[in-house]
N, CA, C and O atoms as a MOPAC input file, in Angstrom:
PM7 MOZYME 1SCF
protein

 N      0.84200 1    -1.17000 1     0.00000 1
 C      0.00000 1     0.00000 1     0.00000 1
 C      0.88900 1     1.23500 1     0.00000 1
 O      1.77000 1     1.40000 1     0.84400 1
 N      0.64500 1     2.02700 1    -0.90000 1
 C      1.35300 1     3.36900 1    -1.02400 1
 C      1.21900 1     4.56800 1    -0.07100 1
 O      2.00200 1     5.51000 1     0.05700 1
 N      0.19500 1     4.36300 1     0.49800 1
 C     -0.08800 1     5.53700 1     1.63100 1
 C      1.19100 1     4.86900 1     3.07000 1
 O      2.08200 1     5.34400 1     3.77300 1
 N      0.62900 1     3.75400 1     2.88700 1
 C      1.48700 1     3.23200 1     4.26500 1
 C      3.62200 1     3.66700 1     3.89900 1
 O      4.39900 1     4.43100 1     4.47300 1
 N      3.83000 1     2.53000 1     2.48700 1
 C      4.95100 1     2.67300 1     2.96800 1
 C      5.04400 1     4.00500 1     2.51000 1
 O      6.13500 1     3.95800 1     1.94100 1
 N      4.53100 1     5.45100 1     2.34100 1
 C      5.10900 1     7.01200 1     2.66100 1
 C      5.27200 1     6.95200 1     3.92100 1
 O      5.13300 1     8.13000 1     4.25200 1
 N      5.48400 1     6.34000 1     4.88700 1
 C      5.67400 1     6.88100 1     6.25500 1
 C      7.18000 1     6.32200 1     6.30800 1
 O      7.63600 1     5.22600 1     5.98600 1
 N      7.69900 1     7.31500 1     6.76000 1
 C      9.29400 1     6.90500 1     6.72300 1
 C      9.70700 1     5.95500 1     8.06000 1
 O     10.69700 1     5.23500 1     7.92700 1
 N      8.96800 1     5.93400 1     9.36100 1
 C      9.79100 1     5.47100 1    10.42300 1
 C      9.30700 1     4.31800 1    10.49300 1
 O      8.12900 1     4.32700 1    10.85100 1
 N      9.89500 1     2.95400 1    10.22400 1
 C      9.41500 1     1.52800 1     9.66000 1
 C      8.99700 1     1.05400 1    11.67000 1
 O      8.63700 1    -0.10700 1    11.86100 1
 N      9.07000 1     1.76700 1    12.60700 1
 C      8.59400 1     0.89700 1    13.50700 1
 C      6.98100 1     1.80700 1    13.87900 1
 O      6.24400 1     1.26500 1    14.70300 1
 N      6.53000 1     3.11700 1    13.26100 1
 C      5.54000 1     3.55000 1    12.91700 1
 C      4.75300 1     2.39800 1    11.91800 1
 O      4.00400 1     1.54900 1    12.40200 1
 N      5.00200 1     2.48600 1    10.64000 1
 C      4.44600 1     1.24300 1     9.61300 1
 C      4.20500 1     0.04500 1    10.23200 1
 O      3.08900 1    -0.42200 1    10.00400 1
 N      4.88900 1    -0.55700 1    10.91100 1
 C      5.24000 1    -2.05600 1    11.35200 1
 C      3.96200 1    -1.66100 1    12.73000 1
 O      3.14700 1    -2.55900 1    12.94200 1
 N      3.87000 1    -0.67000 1    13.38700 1
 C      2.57400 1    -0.43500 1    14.26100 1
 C      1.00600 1    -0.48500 1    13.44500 1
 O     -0.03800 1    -1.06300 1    13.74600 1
 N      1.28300 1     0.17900 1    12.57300 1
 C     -0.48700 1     0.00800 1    11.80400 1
 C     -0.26100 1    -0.74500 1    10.69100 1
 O     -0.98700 1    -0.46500 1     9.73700 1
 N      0.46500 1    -1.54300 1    10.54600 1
 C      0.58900 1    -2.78700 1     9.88000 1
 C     -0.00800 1    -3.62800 1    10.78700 1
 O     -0.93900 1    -4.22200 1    10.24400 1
 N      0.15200 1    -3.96500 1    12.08100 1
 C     -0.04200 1    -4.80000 1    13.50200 1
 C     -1.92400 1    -4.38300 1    13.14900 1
 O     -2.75400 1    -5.26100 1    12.91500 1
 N     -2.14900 1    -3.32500 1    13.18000 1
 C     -3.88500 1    -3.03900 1    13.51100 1
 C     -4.52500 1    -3.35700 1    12.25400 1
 O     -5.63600 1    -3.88700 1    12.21300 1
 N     -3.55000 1    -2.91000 1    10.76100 1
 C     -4.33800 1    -3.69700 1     9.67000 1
 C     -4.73700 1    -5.07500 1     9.81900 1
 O     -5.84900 1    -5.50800 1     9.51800 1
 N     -3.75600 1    -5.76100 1    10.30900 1
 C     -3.58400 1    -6.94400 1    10.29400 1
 C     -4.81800 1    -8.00600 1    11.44600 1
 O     -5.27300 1    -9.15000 1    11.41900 1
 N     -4.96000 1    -6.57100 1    12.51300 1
 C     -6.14700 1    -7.28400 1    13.25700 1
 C     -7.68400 1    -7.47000 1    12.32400 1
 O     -8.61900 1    -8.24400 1    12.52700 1
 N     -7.52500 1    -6.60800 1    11.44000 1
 C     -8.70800 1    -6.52700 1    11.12000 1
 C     -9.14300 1    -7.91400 1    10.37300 1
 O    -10.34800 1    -8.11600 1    10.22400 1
 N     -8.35200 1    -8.72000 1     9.97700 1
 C     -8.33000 1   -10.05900 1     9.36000 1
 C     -9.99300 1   -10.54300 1    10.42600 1
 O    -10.97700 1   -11.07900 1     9.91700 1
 N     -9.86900 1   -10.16700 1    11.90100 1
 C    -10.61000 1   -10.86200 1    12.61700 1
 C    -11.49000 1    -9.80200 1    13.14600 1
 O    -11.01900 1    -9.06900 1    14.01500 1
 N    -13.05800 1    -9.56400 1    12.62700 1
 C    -14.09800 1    -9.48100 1    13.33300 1
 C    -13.66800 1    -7.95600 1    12.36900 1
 O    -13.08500 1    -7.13400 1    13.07700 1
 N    -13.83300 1    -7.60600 1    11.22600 1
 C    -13.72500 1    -6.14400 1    11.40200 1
 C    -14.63700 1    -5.13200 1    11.25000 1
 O    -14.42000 1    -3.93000 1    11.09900 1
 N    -15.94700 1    -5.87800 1    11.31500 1
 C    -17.36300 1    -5.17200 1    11.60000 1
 C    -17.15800 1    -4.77400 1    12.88000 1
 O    -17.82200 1    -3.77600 1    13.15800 1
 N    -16.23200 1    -5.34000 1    14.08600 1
 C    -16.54100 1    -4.86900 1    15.37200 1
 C    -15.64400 1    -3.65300 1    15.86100 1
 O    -15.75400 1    -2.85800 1    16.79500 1
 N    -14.67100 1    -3.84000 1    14.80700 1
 C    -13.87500 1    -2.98200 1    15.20200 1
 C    -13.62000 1    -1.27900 1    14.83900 1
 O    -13.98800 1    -1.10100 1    13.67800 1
 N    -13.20600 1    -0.22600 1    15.34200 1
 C    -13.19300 1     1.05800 1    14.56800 1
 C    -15.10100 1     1.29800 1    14.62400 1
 O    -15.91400 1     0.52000 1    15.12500 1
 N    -15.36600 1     2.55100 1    13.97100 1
 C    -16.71200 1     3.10100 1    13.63500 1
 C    -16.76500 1     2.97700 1    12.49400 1
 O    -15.90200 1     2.73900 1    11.64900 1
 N    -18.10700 1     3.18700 1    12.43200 1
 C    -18.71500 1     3.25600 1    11.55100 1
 C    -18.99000 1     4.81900 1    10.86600 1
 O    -19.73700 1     5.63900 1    11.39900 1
 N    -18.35500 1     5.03200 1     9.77700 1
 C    -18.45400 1     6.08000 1     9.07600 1
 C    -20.32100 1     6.93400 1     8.31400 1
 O    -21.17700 1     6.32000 1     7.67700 1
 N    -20.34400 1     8.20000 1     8.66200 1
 C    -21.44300 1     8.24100 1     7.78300 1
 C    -21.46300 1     9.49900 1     6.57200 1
 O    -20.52800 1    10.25900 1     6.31900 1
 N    -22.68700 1     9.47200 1     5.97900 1
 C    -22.63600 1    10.60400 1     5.56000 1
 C    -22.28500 1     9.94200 1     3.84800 1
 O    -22.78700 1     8.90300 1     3.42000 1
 N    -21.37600 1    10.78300 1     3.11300 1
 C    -20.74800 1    10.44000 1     1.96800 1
 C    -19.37400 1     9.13700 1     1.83000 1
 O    -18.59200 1     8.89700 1     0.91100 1
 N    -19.55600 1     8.50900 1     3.19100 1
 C    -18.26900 1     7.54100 1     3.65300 1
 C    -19.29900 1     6.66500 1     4.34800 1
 O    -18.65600 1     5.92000 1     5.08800 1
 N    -20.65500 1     6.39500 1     4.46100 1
 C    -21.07900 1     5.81800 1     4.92600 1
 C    -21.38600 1     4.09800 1     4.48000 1
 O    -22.08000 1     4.11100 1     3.46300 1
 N    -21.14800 1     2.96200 1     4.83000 1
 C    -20.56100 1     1.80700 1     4.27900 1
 C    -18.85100 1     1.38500 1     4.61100 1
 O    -18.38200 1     0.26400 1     4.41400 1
 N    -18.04700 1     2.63300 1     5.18100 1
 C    -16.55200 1     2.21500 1     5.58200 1
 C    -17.03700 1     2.87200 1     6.79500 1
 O    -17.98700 1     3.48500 1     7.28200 1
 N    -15.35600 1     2.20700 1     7.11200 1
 C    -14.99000 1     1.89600 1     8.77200 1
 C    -13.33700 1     3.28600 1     9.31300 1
 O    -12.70300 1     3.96800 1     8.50700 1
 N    -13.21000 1     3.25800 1    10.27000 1
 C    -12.35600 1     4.28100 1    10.86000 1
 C    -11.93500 1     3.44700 1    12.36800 1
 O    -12.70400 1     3.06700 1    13.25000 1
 N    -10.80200 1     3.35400 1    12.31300 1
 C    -10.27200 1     3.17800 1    13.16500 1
 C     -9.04500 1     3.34000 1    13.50200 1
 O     -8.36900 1     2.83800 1    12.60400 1
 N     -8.16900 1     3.90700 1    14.56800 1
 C     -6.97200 1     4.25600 1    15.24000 1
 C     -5.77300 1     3.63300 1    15.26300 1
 O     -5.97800 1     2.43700 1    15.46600 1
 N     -4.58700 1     3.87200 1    15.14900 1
 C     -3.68700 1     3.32000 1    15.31000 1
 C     -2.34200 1     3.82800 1    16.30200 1
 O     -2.73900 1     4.74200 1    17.02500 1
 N     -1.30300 1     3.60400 1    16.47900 1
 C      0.05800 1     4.46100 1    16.73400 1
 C     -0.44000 1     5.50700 1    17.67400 1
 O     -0.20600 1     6.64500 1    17.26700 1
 N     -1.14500 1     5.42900 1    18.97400 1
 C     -1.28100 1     6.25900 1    19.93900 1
 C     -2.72700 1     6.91700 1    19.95900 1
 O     -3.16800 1     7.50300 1    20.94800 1
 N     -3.52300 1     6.73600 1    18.58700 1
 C     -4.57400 1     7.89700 1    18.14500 1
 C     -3.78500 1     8.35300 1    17.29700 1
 O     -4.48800 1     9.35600 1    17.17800 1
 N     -2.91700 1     8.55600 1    16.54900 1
 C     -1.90500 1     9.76400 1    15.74700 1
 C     -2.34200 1     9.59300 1    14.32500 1
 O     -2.49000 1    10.57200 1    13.59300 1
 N     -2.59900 1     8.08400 1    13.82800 1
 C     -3.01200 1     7.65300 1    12.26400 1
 C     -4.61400 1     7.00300 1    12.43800 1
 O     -5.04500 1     6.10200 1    13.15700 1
 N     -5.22400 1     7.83700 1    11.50500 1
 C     -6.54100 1     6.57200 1    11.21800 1
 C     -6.31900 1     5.72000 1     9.68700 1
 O     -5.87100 1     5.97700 1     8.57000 1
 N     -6.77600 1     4.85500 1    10.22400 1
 C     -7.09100 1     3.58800 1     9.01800 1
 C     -8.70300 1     3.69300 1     8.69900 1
 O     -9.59200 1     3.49400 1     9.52800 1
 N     -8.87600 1     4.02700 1     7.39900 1
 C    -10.27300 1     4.05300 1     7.10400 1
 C    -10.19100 1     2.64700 1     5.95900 1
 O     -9.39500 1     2.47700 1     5.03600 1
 N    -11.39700 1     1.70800 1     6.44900 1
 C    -11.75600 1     0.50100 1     5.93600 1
 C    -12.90500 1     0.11200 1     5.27800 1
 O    -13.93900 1     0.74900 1     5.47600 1
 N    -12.88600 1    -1.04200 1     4.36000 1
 C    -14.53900 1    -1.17300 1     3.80900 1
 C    -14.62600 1    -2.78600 1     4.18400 1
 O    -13.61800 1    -3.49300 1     4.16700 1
 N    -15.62100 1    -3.16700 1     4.44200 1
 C    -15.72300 1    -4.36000 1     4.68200 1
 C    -16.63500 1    -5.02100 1     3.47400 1
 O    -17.80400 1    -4.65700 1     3.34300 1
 N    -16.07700 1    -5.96900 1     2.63000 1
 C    -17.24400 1    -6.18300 1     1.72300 1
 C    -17.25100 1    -7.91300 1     1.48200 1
 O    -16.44000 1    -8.83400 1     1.57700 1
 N    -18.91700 1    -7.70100 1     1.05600 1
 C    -19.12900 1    -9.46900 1     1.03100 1
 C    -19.04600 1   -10.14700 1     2.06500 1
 O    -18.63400 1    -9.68800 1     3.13000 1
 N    -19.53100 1   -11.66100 1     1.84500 1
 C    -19.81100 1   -12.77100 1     2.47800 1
 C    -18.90800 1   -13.37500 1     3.16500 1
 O    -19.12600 1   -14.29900 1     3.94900 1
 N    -17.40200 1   -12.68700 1     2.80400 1
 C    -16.04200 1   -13.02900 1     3.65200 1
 C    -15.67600 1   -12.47000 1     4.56500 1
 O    -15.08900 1   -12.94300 1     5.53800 1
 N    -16.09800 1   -10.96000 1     4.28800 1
 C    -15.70300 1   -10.34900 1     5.82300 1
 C    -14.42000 1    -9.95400 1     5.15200 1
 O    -13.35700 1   -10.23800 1     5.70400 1
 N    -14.43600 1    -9.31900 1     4.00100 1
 C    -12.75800 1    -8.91000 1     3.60600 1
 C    -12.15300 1    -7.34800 1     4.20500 1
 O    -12.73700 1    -6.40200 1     3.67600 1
 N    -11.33400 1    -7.05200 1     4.97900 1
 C    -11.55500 1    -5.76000 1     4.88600 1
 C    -10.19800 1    -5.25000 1     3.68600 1
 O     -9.03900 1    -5.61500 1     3.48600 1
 N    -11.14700 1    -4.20300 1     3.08000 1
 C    -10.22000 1    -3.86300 1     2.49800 1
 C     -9.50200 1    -2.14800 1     2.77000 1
 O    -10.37900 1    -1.28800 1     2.85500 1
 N     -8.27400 1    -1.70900 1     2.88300 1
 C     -7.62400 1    -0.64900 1     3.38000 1
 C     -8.04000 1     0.23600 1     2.48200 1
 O     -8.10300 1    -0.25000 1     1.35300 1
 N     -8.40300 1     1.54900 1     2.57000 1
 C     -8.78200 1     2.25600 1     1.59900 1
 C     -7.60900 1     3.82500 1     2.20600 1
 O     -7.25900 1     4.49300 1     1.23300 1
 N     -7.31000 1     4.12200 1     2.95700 1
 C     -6.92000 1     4.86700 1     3.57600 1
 C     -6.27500 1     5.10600 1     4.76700 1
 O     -7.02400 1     5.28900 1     5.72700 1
 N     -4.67100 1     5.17200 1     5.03900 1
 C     -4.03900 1     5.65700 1     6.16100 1
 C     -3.70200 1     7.64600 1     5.98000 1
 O     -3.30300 1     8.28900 1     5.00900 1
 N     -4.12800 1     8.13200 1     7.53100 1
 C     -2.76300 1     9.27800 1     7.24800 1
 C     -3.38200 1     9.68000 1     8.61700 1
 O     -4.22900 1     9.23100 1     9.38900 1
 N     -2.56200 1    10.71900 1     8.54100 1
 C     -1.85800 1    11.14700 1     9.89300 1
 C     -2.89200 1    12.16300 1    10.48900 1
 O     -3.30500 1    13.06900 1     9.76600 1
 N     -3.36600 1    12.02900 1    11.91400 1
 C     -4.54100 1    12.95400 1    12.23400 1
 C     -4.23000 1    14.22100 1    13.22700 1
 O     -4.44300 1    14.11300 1    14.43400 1
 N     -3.71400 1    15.43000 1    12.65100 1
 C     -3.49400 1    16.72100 1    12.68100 1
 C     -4.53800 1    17.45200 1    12.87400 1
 O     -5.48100 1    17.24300 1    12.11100 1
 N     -4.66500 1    18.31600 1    13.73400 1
 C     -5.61100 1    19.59400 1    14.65500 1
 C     -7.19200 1    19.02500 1    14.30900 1
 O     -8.06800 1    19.51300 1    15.02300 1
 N     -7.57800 1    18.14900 1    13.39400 1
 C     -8.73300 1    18.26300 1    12.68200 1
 C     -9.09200 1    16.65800 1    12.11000 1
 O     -9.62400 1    16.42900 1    11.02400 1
 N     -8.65600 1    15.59000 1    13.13900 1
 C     -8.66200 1    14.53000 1    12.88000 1
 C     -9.84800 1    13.93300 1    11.63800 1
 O     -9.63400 1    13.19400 1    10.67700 1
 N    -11.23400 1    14.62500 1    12.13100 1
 C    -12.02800 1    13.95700 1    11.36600 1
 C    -11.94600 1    14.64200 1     9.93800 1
 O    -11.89500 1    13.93700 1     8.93100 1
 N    -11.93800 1    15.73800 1     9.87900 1
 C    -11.75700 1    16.67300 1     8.55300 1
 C    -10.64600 1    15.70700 1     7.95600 1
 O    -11.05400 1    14.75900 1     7.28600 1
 N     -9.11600 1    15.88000 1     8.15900 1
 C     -8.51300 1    15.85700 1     7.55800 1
 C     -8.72500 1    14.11100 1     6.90000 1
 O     -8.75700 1    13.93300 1     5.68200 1
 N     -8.83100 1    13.15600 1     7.70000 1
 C     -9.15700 1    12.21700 1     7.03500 1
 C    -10.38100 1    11.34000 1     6.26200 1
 O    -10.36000 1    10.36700 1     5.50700 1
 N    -11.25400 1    12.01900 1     6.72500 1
 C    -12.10900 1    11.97100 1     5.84600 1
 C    -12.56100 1    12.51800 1     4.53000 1
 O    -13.27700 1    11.95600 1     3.70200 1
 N    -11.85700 1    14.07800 1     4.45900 1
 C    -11.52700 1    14.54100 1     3.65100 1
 C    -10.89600 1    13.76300 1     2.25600 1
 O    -11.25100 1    13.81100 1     1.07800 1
 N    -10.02000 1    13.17600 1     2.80700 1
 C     -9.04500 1    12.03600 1     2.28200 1
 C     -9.66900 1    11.28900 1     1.52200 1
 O     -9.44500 1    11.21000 1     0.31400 1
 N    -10.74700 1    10.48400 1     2.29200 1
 C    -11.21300 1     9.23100 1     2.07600 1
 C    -12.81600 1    10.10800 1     0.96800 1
 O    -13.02600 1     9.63800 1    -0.15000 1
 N    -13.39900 1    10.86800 1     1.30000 1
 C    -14.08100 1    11.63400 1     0.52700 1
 C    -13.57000 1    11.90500 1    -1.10400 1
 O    -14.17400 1    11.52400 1    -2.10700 1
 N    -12.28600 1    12.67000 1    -1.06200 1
 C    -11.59500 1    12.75700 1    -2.49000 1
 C    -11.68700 1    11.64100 1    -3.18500 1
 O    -12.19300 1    11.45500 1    -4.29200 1
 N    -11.07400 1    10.78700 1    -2.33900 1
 C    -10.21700 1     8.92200 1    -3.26000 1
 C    -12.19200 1     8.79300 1    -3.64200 1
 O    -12.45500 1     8.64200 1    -4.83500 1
 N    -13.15800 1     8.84400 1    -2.85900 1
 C    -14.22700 1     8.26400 1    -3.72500 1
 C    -15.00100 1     9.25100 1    -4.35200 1
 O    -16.19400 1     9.03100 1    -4.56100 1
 N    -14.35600 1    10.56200 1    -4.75600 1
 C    -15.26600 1    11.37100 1    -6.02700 1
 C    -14.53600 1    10.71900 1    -7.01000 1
 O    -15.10800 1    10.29300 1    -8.01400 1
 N    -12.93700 1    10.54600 1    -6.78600 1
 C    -11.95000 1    10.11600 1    -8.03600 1
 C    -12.09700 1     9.05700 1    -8.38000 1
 O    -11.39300 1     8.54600 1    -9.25100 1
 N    -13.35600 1     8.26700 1    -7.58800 1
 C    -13.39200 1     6.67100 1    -8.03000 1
 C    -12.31400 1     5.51500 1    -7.84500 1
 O    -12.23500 1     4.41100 1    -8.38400 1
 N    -11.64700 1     6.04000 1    -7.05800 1
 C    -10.45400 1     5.13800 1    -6.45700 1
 C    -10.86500 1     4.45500 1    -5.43400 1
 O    -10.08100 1     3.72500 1    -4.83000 1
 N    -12.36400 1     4.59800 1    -5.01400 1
 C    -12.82500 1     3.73500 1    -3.84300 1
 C    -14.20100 1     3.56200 1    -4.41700 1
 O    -14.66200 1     4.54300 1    -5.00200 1
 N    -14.82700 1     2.62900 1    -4.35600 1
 C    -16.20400 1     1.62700 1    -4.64400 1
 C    -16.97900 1     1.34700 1    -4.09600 1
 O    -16.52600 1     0.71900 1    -3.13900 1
 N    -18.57900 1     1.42600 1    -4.02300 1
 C    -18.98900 1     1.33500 1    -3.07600 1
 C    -19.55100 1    -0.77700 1    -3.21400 1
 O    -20.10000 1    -1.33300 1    -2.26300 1

Protein backbone atom coordinates (compact mmCIF):
# COMPACT_ATOMS: atom_id res chain seq x y z
CA UNK A 1 0.00 0.00 0.00
CA UNK A 2 1.35 3.37 -1.02
CA UNK A 3 -0.09 5.54 1.63
CA UNK A 4 1.49 3.23 4.26
CA UNK A 5 4.95 2.67 2.97
CA UNK A 6 5.11 7.01 2.66
CA UNK A 7 5.67 6.88 6.25
CA UNK A 8 9.29 6.90 6.72
CA UNK A 9 9.79 5.47 10.42
CA UNK A 10 9.42 1.53 9.66
CA UNK A 11 8.59 0.90 13.51
CA UNK A 12 5.54 3.55 12.92
CA UNK A 13 4.45 1.24 9.61
CA UNK A 14 5.24 -2.06 11.35
CA UNK A 15 2.57 -0.44 14.26
CA UNK A 16 -0.49 0.01 11.80
CA UNK A 17 0.59 -2.79 9.88
CA UNK A 18 -0.04 -4.80 13.50
CA UNK A 19 -3.89 -3.04 13.51
CA UNK A 20 -4.34 -3.70 9.67
CA UNK A 21 -3.58 -6.94 10.29
CA UNK A 22 -6.15 -7.28 13.26
CA UNK A 23 -8.71 -6.53 11.12
CA UNK A 24 -8.33 -10.06 9.36
CA UNK A 25 -10.61 -10.86 12.62
CA UNK A 26 -14.10 -9.48 13.33
CA UNK A 27 -13.73 -6.14 11.40
CA UNK A 28 -17.36 -5.17 11.60
CA UNK A 29 -16.54 -4.87 15.37
CA UNK A 30 -13.87 -2.98 15.20
CA UNK A 31 -13.19 1.06 14.57
CA UNK A 32 -16.71 3.10 13.63
CA UNK A 33 -18.71 3.26 11.55
CA UNK A 34 -18.45 6.08 9.08
CA UNK A 35 -21.44 8.24 7.78
CA UNK A 36 -22.64 10.60 5.56
CA UNK A 37 -20.75 10.44 1.97
CA UNK A 38 -18.27 7.54 3.65
CA UNK A 39 -21.08 5.82 4.93
CA UNK A 40 -20.56 1.81 4.28
CA UNK A 41 -16.55 2.22 5.58
CA UNK A 42 -14.99 1.90 8.77
CA UNK A 43 -12.36 4.28 10.86
CA UNK A 44 -10.27 3.18 13.17
CA UNK A 45 -6.97 4.26 15.24
CA UNK A 46 -3.69 3.32 15.31
CA UNK A 47 0.06 4.46 16.73
CA UNK A 48 -1.28 6.26 19.94
CA UNK A 49 -4.57 7.90 18.14
CA UNK A 50 -1.91 9.76 15.75
CA UNK A 51 -3.01 7.65 12.26
CA UNK A 52 -6.54 6.57 11.22
CA UNK A 53 -7.09 3.59 9.02
CA UNK A 54 -10.27 4.05 7.10
CA UNK A 55 -11.76 0.50 5.94
CA UNK A 56 -14.54 -1.17 3.81
CA UNK A 57 -15.72 -4.36 4.68
CA UNK A 58 -17.24 -6.18 1.72
CA UNK A 59 -19.13 -9.47 1.03
CA UNK A 60 -19.81 -12.77 2.48
CA UNK A 61 -16.04 -13.03 3.65
CA UNK A 62 -15.70 -10.35 5.82
CA UNK A 63 -12.76 -8.91 3.61
CA UNK A 64 -11.56 -5.76 4.89
CA UNK A 65 -10.22 -3.86 2.50
CA UNK A 66 -7.62 -0.65 3.38
CA UNK A 67 -8.78 2.26 1.60
CA UNK A 68 -6.92 4.87 3.58
CA UNK A 69 -4.04 5.66 6.16
CA UNK A 70 -2.76 9.28 7.25
CA UNK A 71 -1.86 11.15 9.89
CA UNK A 72 -4.54 12.95 12.23
CA UNK A 73 -3.49 16.72 12.68
CA UNK A 74 -5.61 19.59 14.65
CA UNK A 75 -8.73 18.26 12.68
CA UNK A 76 -8.66 14.53 12.88
CA UNK A 77 -12.03 13.96 11.37
CA UNK A 78 -11.76 16.67 8.55
CA UNK A 79 -8.51 15.86 7.56
CA UNK A 80 -9.16 12.22 7.03
CA UNK A 81 -12.11 11.97 5.85
CA UNK A 82 -11.53 14.54 3.65
CA UNK A 83 -9.05 12.04 2.28
CA UNK A 84 -11.21 9.23 2.08
CA UNK A 85 -14.08 11.63 0.53
CA UNK A 86 -11.60 12.76 -2.49
CA UNK A 87 -10.22 8.92 -3.26
CA UNK A 88 -14.23 8.26 -3.73
CA UNK A 89 -15.27 11.37 -6.03
CA UNK A 90 -11.95 10.12 -8.04
CA UNK A 91 -13.39 6.67 -8.03
CA UNK A 92 -10.45 5.14 -6.46
CA UNK A 93 -12.82 3.73 -3.84
CA UNK A 94 -16.20 1.63 -4.64
CA UNK A 95 -18.99 1.34 -3.08
Amino acid sequence: MKLLSDISDRRIREKIGAVIDRLAEDPEKQGKALLGELAGFRSIRAVGQRYRIIYQVRGNDVVAVIVAVGLVVMEPKMISNNLAKKLFRLRLLCE
